[in-house]
N, C-alpha and C positions, 0 to 999 in steps of 0.2 A: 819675424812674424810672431815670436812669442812676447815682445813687448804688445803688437797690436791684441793678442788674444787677453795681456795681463790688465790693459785698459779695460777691453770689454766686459772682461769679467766683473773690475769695480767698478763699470757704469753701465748698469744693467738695464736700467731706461733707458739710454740712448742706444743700448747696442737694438734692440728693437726699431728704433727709429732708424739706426744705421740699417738693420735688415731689409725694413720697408723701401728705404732709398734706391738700396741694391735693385729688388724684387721689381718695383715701380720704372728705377731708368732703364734698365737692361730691356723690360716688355715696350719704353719708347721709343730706345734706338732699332728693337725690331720694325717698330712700324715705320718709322721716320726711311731705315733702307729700303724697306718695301712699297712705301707709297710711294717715291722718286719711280721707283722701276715700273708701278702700276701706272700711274701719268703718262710715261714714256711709253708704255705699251696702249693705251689708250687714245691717245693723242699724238702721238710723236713729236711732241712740239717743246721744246726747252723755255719756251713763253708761258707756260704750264706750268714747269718745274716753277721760274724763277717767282711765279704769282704765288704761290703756295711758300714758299722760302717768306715771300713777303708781309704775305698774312699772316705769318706765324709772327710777326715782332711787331704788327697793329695790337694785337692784346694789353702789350705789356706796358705802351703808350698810355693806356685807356685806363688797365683794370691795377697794374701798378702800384701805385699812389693809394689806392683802396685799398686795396689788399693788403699792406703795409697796416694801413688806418686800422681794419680790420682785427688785426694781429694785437691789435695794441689797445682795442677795448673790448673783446671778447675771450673765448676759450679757443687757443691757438691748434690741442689736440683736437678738437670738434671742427674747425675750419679744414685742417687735413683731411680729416672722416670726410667733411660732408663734399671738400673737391673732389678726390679719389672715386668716391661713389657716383658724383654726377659726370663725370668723366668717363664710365662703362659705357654709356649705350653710343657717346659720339666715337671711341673706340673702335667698337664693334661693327657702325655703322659703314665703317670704310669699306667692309668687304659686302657690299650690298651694294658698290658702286662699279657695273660691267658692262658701261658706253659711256663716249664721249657724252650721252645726252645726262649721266649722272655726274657729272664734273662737281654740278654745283652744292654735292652734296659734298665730295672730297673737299672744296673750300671753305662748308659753313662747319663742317668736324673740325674743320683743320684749325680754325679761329676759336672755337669751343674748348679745345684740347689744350690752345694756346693761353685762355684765357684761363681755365682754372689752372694750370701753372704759375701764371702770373700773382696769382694770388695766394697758392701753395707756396711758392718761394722764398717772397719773407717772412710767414707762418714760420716755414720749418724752421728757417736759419734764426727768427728770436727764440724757438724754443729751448734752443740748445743750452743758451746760459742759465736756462730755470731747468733743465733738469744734470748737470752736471758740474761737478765742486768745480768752483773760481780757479783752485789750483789748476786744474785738466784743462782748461778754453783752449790753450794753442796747441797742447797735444789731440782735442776732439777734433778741431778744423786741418791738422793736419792728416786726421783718418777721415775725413771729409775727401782730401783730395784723393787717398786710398779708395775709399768708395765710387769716385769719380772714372776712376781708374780701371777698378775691376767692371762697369756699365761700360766703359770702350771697350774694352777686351772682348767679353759676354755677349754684347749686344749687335758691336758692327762684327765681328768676325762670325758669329754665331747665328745673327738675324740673316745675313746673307746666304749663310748655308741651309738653314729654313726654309727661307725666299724661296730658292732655286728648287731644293729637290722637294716640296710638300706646298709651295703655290702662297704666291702674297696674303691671300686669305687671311691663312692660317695667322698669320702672323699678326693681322687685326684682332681674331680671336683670343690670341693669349694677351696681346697689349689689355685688351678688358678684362682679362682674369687676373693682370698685373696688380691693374687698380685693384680690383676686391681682395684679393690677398695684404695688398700695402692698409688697407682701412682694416681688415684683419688687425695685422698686426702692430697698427697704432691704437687700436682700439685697446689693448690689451695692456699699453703704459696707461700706469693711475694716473690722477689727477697728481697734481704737483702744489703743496700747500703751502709753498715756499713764496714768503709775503713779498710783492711785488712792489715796487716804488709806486707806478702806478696804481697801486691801492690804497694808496693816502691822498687819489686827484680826483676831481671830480673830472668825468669825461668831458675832451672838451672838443671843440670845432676841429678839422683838417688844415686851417689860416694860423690858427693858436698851435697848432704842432708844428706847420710851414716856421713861425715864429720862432720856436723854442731850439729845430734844429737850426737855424740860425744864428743862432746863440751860441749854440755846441759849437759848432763847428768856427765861431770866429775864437770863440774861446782856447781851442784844441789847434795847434798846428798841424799834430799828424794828424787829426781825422780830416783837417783841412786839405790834403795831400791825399788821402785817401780819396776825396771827394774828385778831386782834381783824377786824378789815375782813372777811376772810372768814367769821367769825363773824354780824357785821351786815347788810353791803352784800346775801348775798343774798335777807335778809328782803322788801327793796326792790326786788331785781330780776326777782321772782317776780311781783310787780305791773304791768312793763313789758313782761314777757314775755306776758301774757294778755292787756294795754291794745290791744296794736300791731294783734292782727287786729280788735279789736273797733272801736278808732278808725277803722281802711280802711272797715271795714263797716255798722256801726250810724252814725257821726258824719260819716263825708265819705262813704258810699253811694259807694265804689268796688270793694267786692264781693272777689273770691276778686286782679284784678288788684291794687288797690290795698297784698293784704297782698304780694303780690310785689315791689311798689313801694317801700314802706317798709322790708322786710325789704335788697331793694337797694340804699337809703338810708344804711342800716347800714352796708352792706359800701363804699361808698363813703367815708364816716367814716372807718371802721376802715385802709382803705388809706391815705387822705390822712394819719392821724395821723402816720404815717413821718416826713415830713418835722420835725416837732418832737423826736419821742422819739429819733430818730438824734445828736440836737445836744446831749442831757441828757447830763451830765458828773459832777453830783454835786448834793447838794439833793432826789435823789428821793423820798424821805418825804413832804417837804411840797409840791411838785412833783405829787405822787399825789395827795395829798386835795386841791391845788388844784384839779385835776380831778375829784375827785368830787363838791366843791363844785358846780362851771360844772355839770358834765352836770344835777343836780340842777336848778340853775338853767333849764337846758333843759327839762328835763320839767314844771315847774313853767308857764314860758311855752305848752307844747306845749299843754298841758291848757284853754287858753285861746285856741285859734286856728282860727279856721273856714275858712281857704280850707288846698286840701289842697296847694298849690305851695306855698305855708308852711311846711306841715309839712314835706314832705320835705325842706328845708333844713334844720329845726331836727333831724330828725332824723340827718343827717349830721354837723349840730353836734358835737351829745349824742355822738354814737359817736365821733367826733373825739378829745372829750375822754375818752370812758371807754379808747380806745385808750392814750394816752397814762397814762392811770394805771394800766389792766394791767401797761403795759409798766417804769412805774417796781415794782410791788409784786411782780412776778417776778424783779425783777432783784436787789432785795431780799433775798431769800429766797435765790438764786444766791451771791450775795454773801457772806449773813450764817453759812448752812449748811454745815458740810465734805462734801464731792461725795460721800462713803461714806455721807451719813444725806440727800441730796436727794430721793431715793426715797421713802423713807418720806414727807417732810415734805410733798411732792408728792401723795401718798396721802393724807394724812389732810384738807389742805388739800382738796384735789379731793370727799375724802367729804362732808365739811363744807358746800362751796357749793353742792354738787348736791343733797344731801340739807333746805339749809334755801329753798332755792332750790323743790324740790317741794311744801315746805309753804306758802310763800309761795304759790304759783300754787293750790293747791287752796284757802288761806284767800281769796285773792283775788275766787275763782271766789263763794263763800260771798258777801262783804262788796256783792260787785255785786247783790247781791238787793235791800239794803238802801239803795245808797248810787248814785251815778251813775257813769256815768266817769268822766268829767272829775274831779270832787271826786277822785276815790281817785287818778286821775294826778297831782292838785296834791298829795294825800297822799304821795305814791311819792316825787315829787322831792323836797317839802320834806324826807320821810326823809335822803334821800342828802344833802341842807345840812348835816343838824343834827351827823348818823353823822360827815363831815369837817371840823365845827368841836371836836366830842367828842373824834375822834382827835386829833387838834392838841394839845387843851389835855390830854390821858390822856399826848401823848407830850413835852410843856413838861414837865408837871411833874413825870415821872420823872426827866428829865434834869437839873431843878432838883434834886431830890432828891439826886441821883449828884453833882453839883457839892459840892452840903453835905457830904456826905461824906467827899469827896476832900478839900476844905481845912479837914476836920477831920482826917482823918488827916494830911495835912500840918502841921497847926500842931501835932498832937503826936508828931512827927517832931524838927520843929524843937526842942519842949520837953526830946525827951528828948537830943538832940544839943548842950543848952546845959549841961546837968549834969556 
């Protein structure tokens, strides 16, 4: 802990934006537990539930790509302000909903809520390389998964125990006090005068930035691998994310505690990984998929363990290791993108894994009809195996490729240089 404090100290900009992070996710996973159980108390109906899971990932489809765009011709800290802020009153408005006949306002919040996310998200994540030295990128994103980490902790163990003894309410109400404290304390990072590539372009179309990362990305093997992983990875991750309550609850009979448990399991993961991703230097590519390898590996073991003190370790594992390869495949993208088009790239990424990430959890929801847990968790992880030995040899043999190439152009170099 005292390297994460010695970062913070020399990124004093960010540690503020790290604060807001905290402040912000911890006040959504309050509401996110408490609106499931206000639905179910209102409706009783899991038709309910799974509509609102739903519409929480039409935003990102839609406003995505914009928001991206956004980020990449305007003031990225003013974009955050102004989400945060318009995000209080849909907020608040949850706890104004006490009959089946107000549903329809639980669903227009819940798209609202969804939607300036969608467009906070890759606001925040391009801001980070303008306010923090080149040197620090893989150490920032690896206190990224830190912060990830202490909002599971915080939020589900904590939002739950809220929920229950002071009433779902309450818990819409701090979610809105979240946002104004988060615009708070973005509000209070300076402007950053640090010359942007994009400020030598002229603004141009969203078809001409379609174009450009095109170009990146044939250019870039790993960003091209990058592109791919978010492509695939959240096919599989939409499986772990429906698994985790059903395992607390139907397999180890630990009920509404145990998804608290698990979920906290996570968040311990996710912080421990620090200690590794701070130490990565270079090799992140394969560094990444070794990690999605291992977690896979974990979930595959998971699916096969019956005492739940097990589980919770493996599940700390697994998070361990997914931390660790967030934090290479952001750094990636950091790296490989010029800071004028991170915005966008940030956007389209973020539409991408949320939006296959929702199909994943509703075909999930589907395949459990048919099939058991466990089996489809052993299916989940060995996905995540096969997805990181695929990227591996997708990203060999490009590079083989560009090798061939290159000492072909050299040897008719040479030729024409002997003439």
């Amino acid at each position: 802990m005292g390297s994460i404090a010695y970062l913070l100290q020399q990124e004093k900009h960010y540690l503020r934006l790290f604060g807001a992070g905290i402040v912000n996710g911890i006040g959504d996973r309050f509401s996110q537990v408490a609106l499931l159980s206000k639905l179910l108390e209102l409706t009783g109906s899991g038709w309910a539930v799974g509509a609102v899971l739903a519409i929480r990932v039409f935003p990102f489809l839609l406003f995505g790509p914009l928001g991206g765009k956004l980020a990449d011709q305007f003031s990225r800290k003013n974009i955050l302000i102004i989400t945060d802020l318009s995000r209080i009153i849909f907020a608040i408005s949850l706890a104004f909903a006490n009959s089946a006949d107000d549903i329809w306002l639980i669903y227009m919040s819940t798209f609202m809520l969804a939607a300036g996310e969608s467009i906070y998200a890759p606001a925040r994540k391009s801001w980070i390389p303008l306010l923090v030295k080149k040197d620090h990128i893989i150490k920032i994103n690896s206190l990224e998964q830190v912060m990830l980490g202490i909002v599971l902790i915080g939020g589900s163990l904590f939002g739950g125990i809220v929920a229950f003894y002071f009433g779902t309410d309450l818990t819409f109400w701090l979610n809105g006090l979240s946002f104004l404290l988060a615009a708070f304390m973005i509000a209070s990072i300076p402007f950053v005068h640090r010359k942007r590539e994009s400020d030598k372009e002229k603004r141009t179309g969203i078809f001409h930035s379609i174009q450009t990362i095109k170009k990146l990305v044939i250019a870039s093997a790993a960003l091209y691998i990058v592109c791919l992983f978010e492509l695939i990875v959240p096919l599989f991750n939409g499986i772990d994310n429906v698994l985790i309550s059903i395992y607390a609850i139907q397999e180890f009979h630990l009920g509404d505690i145990g998804v608290g448990l698990f979920y906290g399991a996570l968040g311990v993961g996710l912080m421990l990984s620090f200690m590794i991703s701070q130490r990565i230097t270079q090799h992140l590519l394969f560094i990444g998929l070794a990690a999605l390898i291992i977690e896979g590996i974990g979930l595959m073991v998971l699916s096969h363990v019956y005492l739940a003190w097990i589980a919770c370790l493996l599940y700390i594992f697994i998070s361990f290791a997914s931390g660790i390869c967030n934090t290479c495949m952001d750094s990636i993208v950091m790296q490989e993108t010029p800071v004028g088009q991170q915005g966008f790239v940030f956007g389209w990424l973020v539409t991408v894994s949320n939006t296959f990430i929702g199909i994943s959890m509703f075909t999930a929801g589907i395949i459990l009809e048919a099939v058991s847990n466990r089996m489809l968790g052993l299916l989940g992880g060995l996905g995540f195996v096969l997805t990181g030995l695929f990227l591996a040899m997708v990203y060999w043999t490009k590079q083989k490729k560009r090798m061939m190439r290159k000492e072909s152009f050299d040897t008719n170099s040479r030729g024409e240089d002997t003439r």
